[in-house]
C-alpha positions in Angstrom: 0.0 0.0 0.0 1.4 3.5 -1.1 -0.3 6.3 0.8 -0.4 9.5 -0.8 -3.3 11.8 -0.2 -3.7 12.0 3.7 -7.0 13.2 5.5 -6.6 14.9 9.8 -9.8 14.2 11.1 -9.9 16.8 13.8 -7.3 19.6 13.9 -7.3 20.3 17.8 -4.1 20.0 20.3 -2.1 17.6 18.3 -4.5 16.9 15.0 -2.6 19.9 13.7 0.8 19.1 14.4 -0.1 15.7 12.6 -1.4 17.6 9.5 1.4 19.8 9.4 4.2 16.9 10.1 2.7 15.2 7.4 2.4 18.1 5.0 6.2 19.3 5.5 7.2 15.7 4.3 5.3 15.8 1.1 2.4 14.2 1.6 -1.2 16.0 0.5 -3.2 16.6 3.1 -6.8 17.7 3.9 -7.7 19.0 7.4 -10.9 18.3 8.2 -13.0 19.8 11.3 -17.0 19.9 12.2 -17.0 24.4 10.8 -15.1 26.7 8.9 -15.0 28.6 12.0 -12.5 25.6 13.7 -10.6 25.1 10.5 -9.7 29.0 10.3 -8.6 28.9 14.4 -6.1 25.6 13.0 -4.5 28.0 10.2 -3.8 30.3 12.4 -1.9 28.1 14.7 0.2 26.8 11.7 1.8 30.1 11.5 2.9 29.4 15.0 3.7 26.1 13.9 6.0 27.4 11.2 8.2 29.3 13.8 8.8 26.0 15.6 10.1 24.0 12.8 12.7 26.9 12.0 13.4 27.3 15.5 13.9 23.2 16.4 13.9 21.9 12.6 16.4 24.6 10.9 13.0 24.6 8.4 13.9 26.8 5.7 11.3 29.2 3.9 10.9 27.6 1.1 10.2 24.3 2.6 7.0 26.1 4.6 5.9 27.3 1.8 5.7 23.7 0.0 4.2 22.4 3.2 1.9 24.7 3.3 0.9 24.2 -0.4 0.5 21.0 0.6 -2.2 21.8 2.9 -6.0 21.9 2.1 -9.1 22.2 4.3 -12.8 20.7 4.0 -15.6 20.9 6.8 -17.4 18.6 4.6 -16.3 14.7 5.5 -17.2 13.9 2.1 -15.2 16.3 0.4 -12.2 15.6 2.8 -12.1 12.0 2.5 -12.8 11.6 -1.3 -9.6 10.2 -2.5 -8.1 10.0 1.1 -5.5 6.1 1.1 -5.4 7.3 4.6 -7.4 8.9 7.4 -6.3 9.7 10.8 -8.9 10.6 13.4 -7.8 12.8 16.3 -11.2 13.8 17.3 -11.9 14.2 20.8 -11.1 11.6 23.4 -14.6 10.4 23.8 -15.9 7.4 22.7 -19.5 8.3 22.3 -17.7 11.1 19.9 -15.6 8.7 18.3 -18.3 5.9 17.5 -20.5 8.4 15.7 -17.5 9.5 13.5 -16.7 6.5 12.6 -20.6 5.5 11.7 -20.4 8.7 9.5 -16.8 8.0 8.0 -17.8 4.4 6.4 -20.8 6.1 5.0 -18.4 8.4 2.4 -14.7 7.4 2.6 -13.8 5.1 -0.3 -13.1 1.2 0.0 -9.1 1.9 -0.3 -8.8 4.3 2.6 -6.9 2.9 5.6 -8.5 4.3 8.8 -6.1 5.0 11.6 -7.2 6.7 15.3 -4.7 8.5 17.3 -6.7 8.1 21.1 -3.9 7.7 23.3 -6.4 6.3 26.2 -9.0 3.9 23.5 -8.7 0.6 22.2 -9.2 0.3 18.4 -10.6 -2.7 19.2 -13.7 -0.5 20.9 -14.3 1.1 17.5 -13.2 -1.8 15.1 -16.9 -2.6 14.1 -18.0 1.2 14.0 -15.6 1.9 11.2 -16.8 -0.9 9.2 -13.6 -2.4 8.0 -12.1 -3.7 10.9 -9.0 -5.1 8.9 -8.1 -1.4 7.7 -8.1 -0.2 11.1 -5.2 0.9 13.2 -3.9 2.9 16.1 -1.3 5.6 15.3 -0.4 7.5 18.4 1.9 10.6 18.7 3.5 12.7 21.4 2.5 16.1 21.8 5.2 18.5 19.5 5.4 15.6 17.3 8.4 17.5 15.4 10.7 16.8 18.7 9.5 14.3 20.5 8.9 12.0 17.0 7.4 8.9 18.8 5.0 6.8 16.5 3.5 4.3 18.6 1.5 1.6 15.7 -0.6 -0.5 17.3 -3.0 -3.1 15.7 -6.1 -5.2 17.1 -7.0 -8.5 16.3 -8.4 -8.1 12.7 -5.7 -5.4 11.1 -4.3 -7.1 8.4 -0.7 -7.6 8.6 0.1 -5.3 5.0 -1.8 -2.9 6.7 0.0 -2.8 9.7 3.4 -2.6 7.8 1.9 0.2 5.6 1.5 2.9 8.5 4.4 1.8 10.2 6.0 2.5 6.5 3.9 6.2 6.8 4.9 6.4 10.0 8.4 6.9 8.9 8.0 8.6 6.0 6.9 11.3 7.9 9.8 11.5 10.5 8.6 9.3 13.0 10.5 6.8 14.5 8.4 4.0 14.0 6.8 1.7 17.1 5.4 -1.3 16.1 3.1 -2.8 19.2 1.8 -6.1 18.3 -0.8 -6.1 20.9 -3.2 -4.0 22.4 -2.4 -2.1 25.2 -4.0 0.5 26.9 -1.8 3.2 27.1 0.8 2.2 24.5 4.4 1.9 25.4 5.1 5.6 26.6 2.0 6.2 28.7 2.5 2.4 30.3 6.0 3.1 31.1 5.1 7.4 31.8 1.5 6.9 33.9 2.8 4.4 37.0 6.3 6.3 36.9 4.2 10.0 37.4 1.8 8.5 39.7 4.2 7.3 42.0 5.9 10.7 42.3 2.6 12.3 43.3 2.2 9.8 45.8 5.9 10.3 47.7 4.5 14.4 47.5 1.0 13.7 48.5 2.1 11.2 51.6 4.8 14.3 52.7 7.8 11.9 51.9 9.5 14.7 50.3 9.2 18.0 48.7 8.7 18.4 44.6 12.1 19.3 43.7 13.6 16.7 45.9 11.5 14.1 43.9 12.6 15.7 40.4 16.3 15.9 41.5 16.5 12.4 42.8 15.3 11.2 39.4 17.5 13.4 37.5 20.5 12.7 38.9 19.6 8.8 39.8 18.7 8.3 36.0 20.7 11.3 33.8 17.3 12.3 32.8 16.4 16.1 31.4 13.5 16.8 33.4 11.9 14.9 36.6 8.2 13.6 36.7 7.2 17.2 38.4 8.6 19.4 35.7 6.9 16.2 33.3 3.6 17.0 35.0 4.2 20.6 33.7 4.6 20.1 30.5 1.6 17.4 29.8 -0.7 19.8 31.9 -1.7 19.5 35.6 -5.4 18.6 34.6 -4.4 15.7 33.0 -2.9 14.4 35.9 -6.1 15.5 37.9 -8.0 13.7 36.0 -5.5 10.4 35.8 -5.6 10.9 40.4 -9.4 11.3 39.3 -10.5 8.6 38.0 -8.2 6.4 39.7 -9.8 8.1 43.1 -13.0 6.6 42.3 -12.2 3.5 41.2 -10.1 2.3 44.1 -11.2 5.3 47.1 -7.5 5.4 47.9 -7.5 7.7 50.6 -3.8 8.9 49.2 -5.2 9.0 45.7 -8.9 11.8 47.1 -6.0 13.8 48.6 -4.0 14.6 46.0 -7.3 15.0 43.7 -7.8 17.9 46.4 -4.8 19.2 46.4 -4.4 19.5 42.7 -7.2 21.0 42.7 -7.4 23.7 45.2 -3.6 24.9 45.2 -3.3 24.6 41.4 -6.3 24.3 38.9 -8.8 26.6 41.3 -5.7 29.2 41.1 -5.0 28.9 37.2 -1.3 27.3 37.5 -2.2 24.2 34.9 1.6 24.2 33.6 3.8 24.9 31.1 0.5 26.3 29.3 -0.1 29.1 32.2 3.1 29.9 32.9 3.0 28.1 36.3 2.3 24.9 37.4 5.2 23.3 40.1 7.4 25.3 38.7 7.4 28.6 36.9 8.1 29.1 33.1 9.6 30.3 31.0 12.7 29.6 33.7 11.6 26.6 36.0 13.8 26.0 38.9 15.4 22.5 37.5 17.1 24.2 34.6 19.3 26.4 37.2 22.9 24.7 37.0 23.0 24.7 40.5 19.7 22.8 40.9 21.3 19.7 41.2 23.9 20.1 43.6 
């Protein structure tokens, strides 16, 4: 299978940075949203976009300007999936949301089109039958500023058929991924398996006053040589995600440590508008945070 014309279903917090990844490597793309109204909002942050990839890529001019030629947009699904070989849905992460797109996708989209879902919390298994061609149907899940941090975790369900399979992991690389094949399902991928316990135990050590934030992150820094600890990681994936992780996990179990930290999360930090890198502040403050001082180690 040779994909050429490429359809974003959804252009929200990383449907756009998949369009526009795919676009500066040559593919065609159409960005599809539910109004005009949305799909105007996603040009505009393109031009942000575009600052980024010279900034972090060395992008030149000229090769913005291709990927922007490259780029089309359609708030009609018919129109935006007409000669689509591959469709990748980064609607919202809800699977009420998800199952009535993918009713409404097998109604247009031709019989070659590949569908591939990038819900980084859903089984594709869950949506398999929905999409009406259960052996064209993958998972292709990203990390947010997919430029940088070029993860591309491909993972099949029971009926994908194995060409495929090997035919986004081929796209996957194509567009400057480094390709992750996962043979089995698995909630949360690989990162979020490995990510999730690792942040969740570093809350807890917080939480149960076993020692401060930036004891935590320096103890993992220096322990493992990595960049950033699971505090200043918190940051940058957004302190209401990791509410809603302590959430949910709150109510399933009624883990007295787990209803604490949903409180404190959310009275000394979401009430008070410190949600991370995004505001500025989360547990640490931006555009400087404490564990990029070369003393903060020490």
């Amino acid at each position: 299978m040779n994909f050429k014309n490429i359809t974003v279903a959804g252009s929200g917090v990383l449907g756009y940075q998949i369009a526009f990844q795919t676009a500066y490597h040559g593919f065609k793309v159409i960005v599809y949203d539910i109004s005009d109204e949305v799909l105007e909002k996603a040009k505009n942050k393109f031009a942000a976009l575009s600052d980024a990839y010279k900034k972090d890529l060395n992008a030149t001019q000229e090769q913005l300007d291709t990927t922007f030629k490259n780029l089309s947009y359609s708030s009609d699904l018919a129109v935006a999936v007409k000669d689509a070989d591959l469709l990748i849905e980064a609607v919202p992460e809800d699977p009420k949301i998800k199952t009535e797109f993918y009713h409404q996708l097998a109604k247009v989209a031709p019989e070659k089109t590949v569908f591939a879902t990038n819900s980084s919390t859903l089984l594709p298994s869950e949506f398999a039958e929905a999409t009406g061609r259960p052996e064209k149907f993958v998972a292709l899940h990203f990390a947010n500023e997919i430029w940088k941090h070029n993860t591309g975790e491909v993972m099949r369900h029971a009926e994908t058929s194995p060409e495929v399979f090997d035919s986004v992991i081929t796209f996957a690389k194509a567009i400057g991924m480094v390709a992750l094949p996962i043979r089995k399902e698995q909630p949360g991928y690989i990162v979020n398996s490995l990510l999730v316990p690792l942040l969740g135990a570093a809350v807890n050590l917080w939480i149960n006053e076993v020692a401060d934030i930036e004891t935590i992150d320096k103890t993992w820094m220096v322990a493992t040589g990595a960049p950033t600890g699971p505090f200043g990681i918190l940051d940058v994936v957004g302190i209401t995600t990791a509410y809603n992780i302590n959430k949910m996990e709150a109510e399933e179990t009624q883990d007295p440590l787990k209803i604490k930290a949903v409180e404190k999360l959310k009275t000394e930090y979401i009430d008070k508008g410190k949600l991370g890198v995004l505001t500025g502040e989360g547990f640490y403050k931006y555009p400087n945070p404490a564990y990029q001082d070369k003393d903060f180690l020490k």
